[in-house]
ROKOL-216088 format. One record per residue (C-alpha): x, y, z; residue number from 0; residue in one letter. Coordinates in nm, 4 decimals, always signed. Last residue first. Layout:
<pts>
@u=X; v=Y; w=Z; seq=NUM; type=a
...
</pts>
This chain:
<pts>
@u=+5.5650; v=-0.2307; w=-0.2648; seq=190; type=x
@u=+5.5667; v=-0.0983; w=+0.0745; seq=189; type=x
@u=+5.1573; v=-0.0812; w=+0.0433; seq=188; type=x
@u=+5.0311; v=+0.1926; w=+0.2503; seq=187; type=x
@u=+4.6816; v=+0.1582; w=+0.1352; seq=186; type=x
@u=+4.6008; v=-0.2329; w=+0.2073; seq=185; type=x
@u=+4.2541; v=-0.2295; w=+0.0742; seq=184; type=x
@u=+4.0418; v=-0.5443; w=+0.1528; seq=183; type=x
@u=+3.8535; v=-0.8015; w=-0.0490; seq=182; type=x
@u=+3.6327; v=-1.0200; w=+0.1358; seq=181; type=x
@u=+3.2925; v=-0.8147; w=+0.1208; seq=180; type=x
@u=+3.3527; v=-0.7946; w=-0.2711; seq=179; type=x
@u=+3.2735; v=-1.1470; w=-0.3054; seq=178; type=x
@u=+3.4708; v=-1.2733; w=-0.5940; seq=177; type=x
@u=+3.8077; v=-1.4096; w=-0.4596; seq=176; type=x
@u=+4.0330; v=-1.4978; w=-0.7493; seq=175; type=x
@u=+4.2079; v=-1.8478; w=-0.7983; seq=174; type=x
@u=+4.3877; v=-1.7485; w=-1.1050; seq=173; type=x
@u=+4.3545; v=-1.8950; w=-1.4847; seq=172; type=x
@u=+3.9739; v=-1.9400; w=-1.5118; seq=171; type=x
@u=+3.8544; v=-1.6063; w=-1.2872; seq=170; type=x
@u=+4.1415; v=-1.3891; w=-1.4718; seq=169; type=x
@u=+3.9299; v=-1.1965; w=-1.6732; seq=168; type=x
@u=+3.6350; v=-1.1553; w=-1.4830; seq=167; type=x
@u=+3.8613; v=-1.1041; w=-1.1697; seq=166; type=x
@u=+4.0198; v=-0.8189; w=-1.3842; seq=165; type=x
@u=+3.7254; v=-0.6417; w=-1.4549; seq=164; type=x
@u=+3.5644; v=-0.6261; w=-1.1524; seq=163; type=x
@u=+3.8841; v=-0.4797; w=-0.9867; seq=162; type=x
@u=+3.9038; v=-0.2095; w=-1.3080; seq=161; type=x
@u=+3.5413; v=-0.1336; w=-1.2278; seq=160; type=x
@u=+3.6394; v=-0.0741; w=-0.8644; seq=159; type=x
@u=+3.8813; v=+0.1579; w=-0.9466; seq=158; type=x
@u=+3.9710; v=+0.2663; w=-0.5270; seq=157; type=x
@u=+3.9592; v=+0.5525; w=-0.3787; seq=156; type=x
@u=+4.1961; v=+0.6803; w=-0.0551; seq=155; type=x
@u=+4.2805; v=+0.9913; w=-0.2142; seq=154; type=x
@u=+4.3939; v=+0.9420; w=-0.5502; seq=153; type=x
@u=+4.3789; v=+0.5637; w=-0.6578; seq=152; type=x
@u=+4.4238; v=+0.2066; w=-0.5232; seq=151; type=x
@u=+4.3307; v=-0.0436; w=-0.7180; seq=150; type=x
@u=+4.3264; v=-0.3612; w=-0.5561; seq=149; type=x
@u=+4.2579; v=-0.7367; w=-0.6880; seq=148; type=x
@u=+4.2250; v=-1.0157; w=-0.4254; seq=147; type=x
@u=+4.3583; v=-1.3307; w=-0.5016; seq=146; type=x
@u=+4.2828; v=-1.6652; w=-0.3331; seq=145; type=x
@u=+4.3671; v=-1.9618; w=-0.1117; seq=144; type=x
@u=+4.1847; v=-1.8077; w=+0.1428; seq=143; type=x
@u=+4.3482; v=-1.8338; w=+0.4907; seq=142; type=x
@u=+4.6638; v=-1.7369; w=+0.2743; seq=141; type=x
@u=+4.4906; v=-1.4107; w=+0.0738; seq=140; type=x
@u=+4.7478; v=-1.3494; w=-0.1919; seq=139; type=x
@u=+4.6483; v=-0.9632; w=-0.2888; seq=138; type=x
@u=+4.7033; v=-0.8762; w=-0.6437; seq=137; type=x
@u=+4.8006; v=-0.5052; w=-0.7024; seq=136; type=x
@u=+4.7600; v=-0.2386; w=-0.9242; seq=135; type=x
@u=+4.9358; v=+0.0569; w=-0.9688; seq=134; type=x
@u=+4.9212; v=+0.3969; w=-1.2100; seq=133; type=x
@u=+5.1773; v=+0.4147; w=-1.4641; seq=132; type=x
@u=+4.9207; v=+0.5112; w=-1.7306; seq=131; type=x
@u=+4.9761; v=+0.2156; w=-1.9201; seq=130; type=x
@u=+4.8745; v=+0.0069; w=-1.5734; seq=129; type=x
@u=+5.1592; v=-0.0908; w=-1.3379; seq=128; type=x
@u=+5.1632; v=-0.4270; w=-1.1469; seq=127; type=x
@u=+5.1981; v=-0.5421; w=-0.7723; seq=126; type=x
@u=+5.2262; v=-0.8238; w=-0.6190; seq=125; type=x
@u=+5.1144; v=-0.8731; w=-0.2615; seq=124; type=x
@u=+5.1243; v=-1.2196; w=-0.0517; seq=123; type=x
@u=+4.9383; v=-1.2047; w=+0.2767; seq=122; type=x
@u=+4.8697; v=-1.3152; w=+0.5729; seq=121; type=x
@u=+5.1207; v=-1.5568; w=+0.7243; seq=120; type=x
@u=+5.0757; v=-1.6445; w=+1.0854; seq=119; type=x
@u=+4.8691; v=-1.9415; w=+1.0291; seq=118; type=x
@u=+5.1360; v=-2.0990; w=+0.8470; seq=117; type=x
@u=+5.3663; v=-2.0701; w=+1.1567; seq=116; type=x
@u=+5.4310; v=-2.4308; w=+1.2395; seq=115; type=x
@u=+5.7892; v=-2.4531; w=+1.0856; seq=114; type=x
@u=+5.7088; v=-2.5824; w=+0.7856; seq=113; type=x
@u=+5.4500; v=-2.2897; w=+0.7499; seq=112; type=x
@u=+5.6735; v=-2.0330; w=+0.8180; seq=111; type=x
@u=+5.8939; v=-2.2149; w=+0.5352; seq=110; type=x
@u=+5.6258; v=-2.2608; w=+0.2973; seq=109; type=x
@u=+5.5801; v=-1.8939; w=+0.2883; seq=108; type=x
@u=+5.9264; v=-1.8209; w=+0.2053; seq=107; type=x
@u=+5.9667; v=-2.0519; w=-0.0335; seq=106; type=x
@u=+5.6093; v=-1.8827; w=-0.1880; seq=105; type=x
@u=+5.7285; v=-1.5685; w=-0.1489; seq=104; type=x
@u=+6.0945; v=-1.6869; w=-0.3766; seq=103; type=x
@u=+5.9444; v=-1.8559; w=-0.6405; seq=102; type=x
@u=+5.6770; v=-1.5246; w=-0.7285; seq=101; type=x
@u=+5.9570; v=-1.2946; w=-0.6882; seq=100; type=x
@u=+6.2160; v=-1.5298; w=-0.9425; seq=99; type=x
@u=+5.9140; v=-1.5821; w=-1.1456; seq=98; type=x
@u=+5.8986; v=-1.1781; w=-1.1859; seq=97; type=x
@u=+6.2592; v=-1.1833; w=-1.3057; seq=96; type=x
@u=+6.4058; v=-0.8125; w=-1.2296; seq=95; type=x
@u=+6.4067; v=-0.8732; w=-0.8204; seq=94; type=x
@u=+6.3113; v=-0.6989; w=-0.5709; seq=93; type=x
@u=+6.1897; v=-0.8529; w=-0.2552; seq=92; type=x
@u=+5.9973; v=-0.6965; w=+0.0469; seq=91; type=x
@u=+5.9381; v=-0.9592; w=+0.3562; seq=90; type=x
@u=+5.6927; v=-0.7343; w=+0.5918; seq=89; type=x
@u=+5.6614; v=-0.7981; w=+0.9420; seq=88; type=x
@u=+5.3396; v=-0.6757; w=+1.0815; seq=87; type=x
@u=+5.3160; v=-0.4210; w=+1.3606; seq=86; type=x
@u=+5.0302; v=-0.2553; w=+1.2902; seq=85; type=x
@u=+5.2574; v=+0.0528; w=+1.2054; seq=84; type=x
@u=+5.4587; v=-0.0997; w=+0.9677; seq=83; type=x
@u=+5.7475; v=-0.3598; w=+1.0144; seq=82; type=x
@u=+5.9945; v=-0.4184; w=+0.7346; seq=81; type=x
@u=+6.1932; v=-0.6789; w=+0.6258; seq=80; type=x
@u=+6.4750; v=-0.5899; w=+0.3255; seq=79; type=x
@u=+6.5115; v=-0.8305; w=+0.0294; seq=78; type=x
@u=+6.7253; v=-0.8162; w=-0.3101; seq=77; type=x
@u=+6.7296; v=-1.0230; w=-0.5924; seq=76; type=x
@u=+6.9981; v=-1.1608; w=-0.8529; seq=75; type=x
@u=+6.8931; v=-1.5098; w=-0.8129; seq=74; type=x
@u=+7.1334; v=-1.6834; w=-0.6893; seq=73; type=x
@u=+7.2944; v=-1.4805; w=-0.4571; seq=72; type=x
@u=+6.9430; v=-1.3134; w=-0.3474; seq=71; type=x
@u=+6.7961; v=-1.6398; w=-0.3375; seq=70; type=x
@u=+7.0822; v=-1.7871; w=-0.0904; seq=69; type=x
@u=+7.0282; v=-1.4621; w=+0.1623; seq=68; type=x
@u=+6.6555; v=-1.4989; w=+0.1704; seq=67; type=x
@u=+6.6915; v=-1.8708; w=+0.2675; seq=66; type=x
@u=+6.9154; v=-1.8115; w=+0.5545; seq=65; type=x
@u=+6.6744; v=-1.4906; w=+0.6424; seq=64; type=x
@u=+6.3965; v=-1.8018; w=+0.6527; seq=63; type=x
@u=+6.5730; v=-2.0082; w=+0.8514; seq=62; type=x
@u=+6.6316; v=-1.7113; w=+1.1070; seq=61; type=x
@u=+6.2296; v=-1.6653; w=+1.0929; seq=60; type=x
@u=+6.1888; v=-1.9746; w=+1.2038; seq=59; type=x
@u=+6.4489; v=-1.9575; w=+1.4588; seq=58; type=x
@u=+6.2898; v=-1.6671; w=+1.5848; seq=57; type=x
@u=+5.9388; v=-1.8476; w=+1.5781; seq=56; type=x
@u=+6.0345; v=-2.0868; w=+1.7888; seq=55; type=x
@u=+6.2325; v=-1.9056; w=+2.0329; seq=54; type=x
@u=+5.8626; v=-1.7154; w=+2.0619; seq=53; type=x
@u=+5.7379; v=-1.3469; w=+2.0510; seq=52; type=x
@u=+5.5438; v=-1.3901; w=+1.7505; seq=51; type=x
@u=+5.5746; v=-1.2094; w=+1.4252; seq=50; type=x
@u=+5.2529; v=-1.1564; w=+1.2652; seq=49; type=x
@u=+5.2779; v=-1.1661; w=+0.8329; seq=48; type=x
@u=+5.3228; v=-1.0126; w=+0.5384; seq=47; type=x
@u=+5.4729; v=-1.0880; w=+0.2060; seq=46; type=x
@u=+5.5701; v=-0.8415; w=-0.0674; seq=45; type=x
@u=+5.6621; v=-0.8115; w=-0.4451; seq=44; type=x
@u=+5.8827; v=-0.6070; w=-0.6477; seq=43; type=x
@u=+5.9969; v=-0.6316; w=-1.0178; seq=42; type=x
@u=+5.6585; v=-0.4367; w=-1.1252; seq=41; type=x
@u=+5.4432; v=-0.6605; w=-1.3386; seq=40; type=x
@u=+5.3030; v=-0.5318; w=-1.6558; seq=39; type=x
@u=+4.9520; v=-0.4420; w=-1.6556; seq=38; type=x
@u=+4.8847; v=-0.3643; w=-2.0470; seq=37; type=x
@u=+4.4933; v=-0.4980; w=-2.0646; seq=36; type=x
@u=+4.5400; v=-0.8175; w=-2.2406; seq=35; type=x
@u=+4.8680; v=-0.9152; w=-2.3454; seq=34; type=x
@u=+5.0458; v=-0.7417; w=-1.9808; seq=33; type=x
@u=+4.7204; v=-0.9561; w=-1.7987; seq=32; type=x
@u=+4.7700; v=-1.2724; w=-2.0068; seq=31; type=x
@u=+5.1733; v=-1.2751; w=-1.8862; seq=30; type=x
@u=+5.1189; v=-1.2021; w=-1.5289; seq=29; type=x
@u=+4.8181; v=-1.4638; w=-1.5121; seq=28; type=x
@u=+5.1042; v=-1.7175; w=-1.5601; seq=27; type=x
@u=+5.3225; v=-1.6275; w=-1.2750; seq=26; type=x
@u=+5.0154; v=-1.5521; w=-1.0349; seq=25; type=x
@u=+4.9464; v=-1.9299; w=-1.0552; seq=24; type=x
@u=+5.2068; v=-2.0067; w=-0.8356; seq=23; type=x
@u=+5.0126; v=-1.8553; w=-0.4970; seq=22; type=x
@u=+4.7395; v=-2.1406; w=-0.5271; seq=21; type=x
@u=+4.9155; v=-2.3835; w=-0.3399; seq=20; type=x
@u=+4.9875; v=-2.1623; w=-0.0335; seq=19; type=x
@u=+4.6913; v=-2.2412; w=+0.1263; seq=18; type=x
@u=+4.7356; v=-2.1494; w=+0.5057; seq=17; type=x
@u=+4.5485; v=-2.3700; w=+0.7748; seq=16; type=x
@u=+4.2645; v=-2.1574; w=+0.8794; seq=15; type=x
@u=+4.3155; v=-2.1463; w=+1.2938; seq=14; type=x
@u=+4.1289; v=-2.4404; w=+1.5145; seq=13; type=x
@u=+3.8066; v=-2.2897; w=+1.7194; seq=12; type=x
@u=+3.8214; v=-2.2836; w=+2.0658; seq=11; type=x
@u=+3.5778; v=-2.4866; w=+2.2579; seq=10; type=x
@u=+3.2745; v=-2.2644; w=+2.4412; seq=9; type=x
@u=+3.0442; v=-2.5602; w=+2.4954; seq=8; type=x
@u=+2.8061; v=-2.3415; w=+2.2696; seq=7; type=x
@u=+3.0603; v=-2.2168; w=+1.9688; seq=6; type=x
@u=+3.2113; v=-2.5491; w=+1.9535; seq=5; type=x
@u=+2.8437; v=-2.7208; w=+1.9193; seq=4; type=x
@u=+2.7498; v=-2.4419; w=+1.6217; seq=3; type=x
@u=+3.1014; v=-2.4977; w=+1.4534; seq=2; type=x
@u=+3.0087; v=-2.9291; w=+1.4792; seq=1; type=x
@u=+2.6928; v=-2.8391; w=+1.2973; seq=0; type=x
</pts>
């Protein structure tokens, strides 16, 4: 009721806080997913988000290059940011340890968020390889607080069956989004 009265005297509504929470349980659904069904996780993972034009955010997103540069010493990783053509700011880290990739987006996340940003972030990808070598990815949905499952394939198709599959498999250990009209395709992945 009180969306219906904002939407008639014309108030704004407030952005989706980000739910970062939920990001951690990738790191366990990693390990039933290579037992199960052979996806082993890739050692690089991605997160995305709008850049604002603000002293704020800069020195947000200095923090969070401070941060960057400690995991990599500590951790053995390696980062590079990236804009693509919508102009989103991409965060892409390599590392062998797939914790260490998982550990380090969700620092990062919580930092933008810290900072006033959280409804900035987007998205948190991770992606896996089938036995075939073929990708798959998990899409961290922030204003969701869930995963979305993508596989992309030749020509701009996607295995839905191997989506459906994996949410059914995963719906108890990962918080998975199940209505297909949420998921998206991101199709020129950096990761």
């Amino acid at each position: 009721m009180k969306r219906l009265f904002d939407i008639l005297f014309g108030r704004a509504a407030r952005p989706v806080p980000p739910r970062v929470e939920g990001l951690i349980a990738i790191s366990t659904a990693a390990i039933t997913m290579e037992a199960q069904v052979g996806l082993v996780p890739r050692p690089i993972a991605g997160l995305v988000f709008k850049p604002m034009e603000s002293v704020y955010f800069q020195r947000a997103q200095e923090e969070l290059d401070g941060v960057l540069q400690i995991a990599v010493k500590e951790t053995n990783s390696r980062y590079r940011i990236w804009t693509d053509s919508y102009r989103y700011r991409w965060v892409i880290l390599e590392d062998p340890d797939f914790e260490d990739l998982v550990t380090t987006i969700q620092g990062a996340s919580q930092i933008l968020t810290e900072h006033g940003f959280g409804e900035q972030l987007l998205a948190a990808v991770f992606r896996f390889d089938d036995r075939e070598g073929r990708p798959f990815y998990w899409i961290y949905q922030f204003k969701l607080g869930k995963f979305t499952p993508f596989a992309p394939r030749d020509g701009r198709r996607r295995d839905e069956t191997q989506e459906l599959r994996l949410v059914a498999l995963l719906e108890r250990e990962l918080p998975v989004e199940r209505r297909p009209d949420h998921w998206y395709a991101l199709w020129d992945i950096p990761v």
